[in-house]
N, C-alpha and C positions, 0 to 999 in steps of 0.2 A: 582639131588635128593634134597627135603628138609632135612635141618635137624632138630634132635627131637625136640629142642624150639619150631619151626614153625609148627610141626605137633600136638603136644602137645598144643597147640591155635587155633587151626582148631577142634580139637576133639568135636562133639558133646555134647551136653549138657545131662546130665542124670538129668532127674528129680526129682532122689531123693537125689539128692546134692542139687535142687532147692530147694525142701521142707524143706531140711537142714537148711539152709542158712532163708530163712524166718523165720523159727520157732527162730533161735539164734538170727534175728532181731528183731522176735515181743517183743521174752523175755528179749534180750539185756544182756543175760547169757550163755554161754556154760552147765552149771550145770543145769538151769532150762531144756533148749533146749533137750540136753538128756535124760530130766524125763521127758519131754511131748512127744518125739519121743519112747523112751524105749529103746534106744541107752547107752550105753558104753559114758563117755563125750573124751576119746581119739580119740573112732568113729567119733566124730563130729566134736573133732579141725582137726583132718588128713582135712577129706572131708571140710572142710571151708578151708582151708589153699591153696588145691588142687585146686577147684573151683580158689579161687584168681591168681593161678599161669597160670591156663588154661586162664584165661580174663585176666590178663596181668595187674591187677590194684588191691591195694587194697581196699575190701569193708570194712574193721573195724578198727576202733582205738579202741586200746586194752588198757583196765588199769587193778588195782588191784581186781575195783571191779563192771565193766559193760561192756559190746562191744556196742562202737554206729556209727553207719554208715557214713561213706565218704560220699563226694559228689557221686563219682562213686555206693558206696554199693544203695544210697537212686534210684538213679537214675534205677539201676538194681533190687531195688524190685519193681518198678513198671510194670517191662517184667515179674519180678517172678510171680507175682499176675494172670497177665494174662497168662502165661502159664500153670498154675497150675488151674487156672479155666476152659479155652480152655481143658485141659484133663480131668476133673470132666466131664463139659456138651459132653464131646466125652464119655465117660465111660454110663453116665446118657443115652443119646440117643439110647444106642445098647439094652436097655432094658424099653422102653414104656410102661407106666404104671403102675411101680414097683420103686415106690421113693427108694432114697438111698442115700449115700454119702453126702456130706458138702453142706449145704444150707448157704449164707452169709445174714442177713437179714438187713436192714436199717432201722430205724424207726424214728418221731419224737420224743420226751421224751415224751409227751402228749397222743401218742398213744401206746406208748410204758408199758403206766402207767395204763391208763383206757381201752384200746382198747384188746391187744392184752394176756394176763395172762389166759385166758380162753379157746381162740382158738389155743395157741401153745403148754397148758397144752393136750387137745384132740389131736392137730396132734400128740404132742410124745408118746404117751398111741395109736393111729394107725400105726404112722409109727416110732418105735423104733431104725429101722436101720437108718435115716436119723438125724444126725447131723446138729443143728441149732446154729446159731453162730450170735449173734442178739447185733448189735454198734448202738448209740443213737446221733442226731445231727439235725441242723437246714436244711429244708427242699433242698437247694440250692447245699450244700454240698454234701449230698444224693444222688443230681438230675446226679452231676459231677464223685461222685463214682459207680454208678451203668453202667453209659458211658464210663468209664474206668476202668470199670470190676473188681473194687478191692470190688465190691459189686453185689449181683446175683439180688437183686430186695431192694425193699423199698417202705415203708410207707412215704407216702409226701404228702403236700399241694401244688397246682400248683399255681408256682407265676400267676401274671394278674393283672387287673386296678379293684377296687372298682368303679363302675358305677347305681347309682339309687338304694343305699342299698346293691346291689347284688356283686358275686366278677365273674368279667369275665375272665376266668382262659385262660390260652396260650397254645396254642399248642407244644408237648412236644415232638421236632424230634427227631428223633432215637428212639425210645421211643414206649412201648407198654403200656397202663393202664388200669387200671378199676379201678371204686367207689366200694369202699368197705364200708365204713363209713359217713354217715354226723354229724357234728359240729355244734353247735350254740357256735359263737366265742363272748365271753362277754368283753365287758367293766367294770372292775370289780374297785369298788371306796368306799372309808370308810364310815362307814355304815351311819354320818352323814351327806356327800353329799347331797345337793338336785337333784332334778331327775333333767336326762340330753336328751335332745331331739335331741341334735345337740353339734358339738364341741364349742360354742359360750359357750355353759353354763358348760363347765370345769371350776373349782375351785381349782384344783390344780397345782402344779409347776412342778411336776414328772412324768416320764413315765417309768415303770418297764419293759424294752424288752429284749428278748435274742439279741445274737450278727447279725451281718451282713446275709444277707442270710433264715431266717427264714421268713418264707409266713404272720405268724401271727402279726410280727415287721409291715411288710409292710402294712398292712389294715389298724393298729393302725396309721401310720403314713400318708397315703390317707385319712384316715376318717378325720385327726386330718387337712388337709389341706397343706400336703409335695408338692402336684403338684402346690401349687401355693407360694409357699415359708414361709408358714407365720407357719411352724410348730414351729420353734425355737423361735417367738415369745412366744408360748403358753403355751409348755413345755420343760424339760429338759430332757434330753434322762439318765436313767440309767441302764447300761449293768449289768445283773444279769447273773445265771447261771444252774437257776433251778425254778420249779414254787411257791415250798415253799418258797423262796426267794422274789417273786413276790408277796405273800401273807403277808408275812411280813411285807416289803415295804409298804401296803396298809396298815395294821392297823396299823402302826406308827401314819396316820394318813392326808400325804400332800404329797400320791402318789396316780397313778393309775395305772392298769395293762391290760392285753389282754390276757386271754389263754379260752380253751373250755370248758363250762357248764359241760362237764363229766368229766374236773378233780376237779373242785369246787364238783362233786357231791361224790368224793372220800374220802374226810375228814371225820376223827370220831370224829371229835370237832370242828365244823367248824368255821372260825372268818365270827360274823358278817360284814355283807357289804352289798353294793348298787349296782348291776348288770344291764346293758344296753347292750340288743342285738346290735352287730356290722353288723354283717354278717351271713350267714350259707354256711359254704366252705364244699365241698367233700374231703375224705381223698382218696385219689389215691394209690394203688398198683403198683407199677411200674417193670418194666424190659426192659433190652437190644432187641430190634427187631432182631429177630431170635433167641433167646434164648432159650434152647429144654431143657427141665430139668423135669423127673415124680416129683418129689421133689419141685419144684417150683408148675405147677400143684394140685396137693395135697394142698400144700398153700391157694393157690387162690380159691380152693374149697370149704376147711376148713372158711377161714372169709368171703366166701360170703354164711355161710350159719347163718351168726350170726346177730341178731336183735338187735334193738335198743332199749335202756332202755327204756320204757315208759314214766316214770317219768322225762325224759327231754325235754318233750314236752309242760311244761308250765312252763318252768325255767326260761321265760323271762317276767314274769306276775308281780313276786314275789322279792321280797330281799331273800337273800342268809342268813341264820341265823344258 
């Protein structure tokens, strides 16, 4: 016969010690953890404690005034994530047609900013029972969490090679998508610039990109002449981390920047500048192949039924003022 340590580490997982255990990871609180489940916080250290004793490892270092995860705990919320989803789209599937429950969404900041405040305002005013949960990042990152399930879909730029003006995007395994959006990605330069036809006639030292990973980094960096090495001749790379940052940057005065015509067209005061069409890239929708969600659905019905400003369809004639 075993005995109870051994069978007490065989025991099934109950998923709502999972959900525990997550929520005290996201918050890095027992106290918060509690007030977001509606738990008791005794409820919550017993069941975290318990969970640890069942897996035989602990997941938290404990101090006076946060819980942050072991190697083990980090390691173990990436099963959490996926078990916890895997039973959402089991729950979502037994009732087709009738969104519900947790939507995890991914977006660029860019679509996040101009794209998306109109169509997720109408999904929640139709589908009030679904829960949207919507994290912000560079398109790469996105492409890696939705593959690993710690994200249900995402808003993204698909990496690919700039070839003849155009961006010729890659094919996205695993991977389900649709165009939901197009982009006209600007070259965006202080307003005394002269006009630039080509990367030869940059006049400045700077280039304002987000971090690693980001689709928009990547054209700026092809257009500028990365495949053939002479970009670090040309400019200087400076990692920001938001696009009003990138606009600032510019009007200093001996930078330039990359983001899309409809967040320049979001300013209620806007800096002048000097604007040069890059590219016009698709904003992709993305999900896991085979992924059964009314709730994801609903989504994708929701932004493909939504138009394109008008007015940015001669945003590359003009300077930006």
């Amino acid at each position: 016969m075993q005995d109870s340590s051994q069978a007490v580490q065989q025991a099934p997982l109950d998923l709502a010690v999972v959900e525990i255990f997550r929520a005290v990871a996201q918050e890095q609180s027992i106290t918060r953890a509690a007030l977001r489940l509606g738990r008791v916080q005794s409820n919550v250290t017993t069941r975290v404690r318990q969970l640890e004793e069942s897996l035989g490892v602990p997941l938290f270092l404990r101090d006076a005034k946060r819980m942050t995860l072991t190697d083990a705990g980090r390691q173990f919320l990436v099963y959490a994530e996926k078990l916890l989803a895997l039973e959402e789209e089991a729950r979502q599937s037994l009732r087709p047609g009738q969104p519900s429950g947790r939507l995890r969404i991914g977006s660029m900041e860019s679509t996040a900013a101009s794209r998306l405040p109109r169509p997720l305002a109408a999904y929640h005013a139709q589908w009030p029972e679904v829960t949207l949960a919507l994290s912000t990042g560079p398109s790469q990152p996105l492409l890696d969490a939705v593959l690993a399930q710690t994200l249900d879909c995402a808003f993204i730029a698909p990496p690919g090679v700039l070839s003849d003006g155009g961006w010729q995007a890659e094919s996205l395994a695993g991977l389900d998508s649709y165009p939901v959006f197009t982009e006209d990605l600007m070259l965006v330069l202080p307003a005394g610039h002269a006009a630039v036809d080509g990367p030869q006639d940059l006049r400045v030292r700077s280039l304002a990109v987000f971090a690693r990973g980001c689709t928009y980094r990547d054209v700026a960096l092809q257009w500028l002449g990365a495949s053939t090495g002479d970009v670090e001749r040309r400019v200087e790379l400076l990692e920001v981390d938001s696009y009003h940052a990138m606009l600032a940057c510019v009007a200093a005065g001996n930078c330039a920047a990359v983001l899309p015509q409809s967040v320049l067209a979001l300013a209620r005061d806007p800096v002048p500048v000097r604007s040069h069409l890059l590219a016009r890239l698709d904003t992709l929708l993305v999900r896991r192949s085979g992924f059964q969600s009314a709730a994801f659905d609903a989504l994708r019905d929701q932004v493909a039924g939504v138009t394109q400003p008008a007015k940015l369809a001669k945003s590359t004639k003009r300077k930006t003022a």
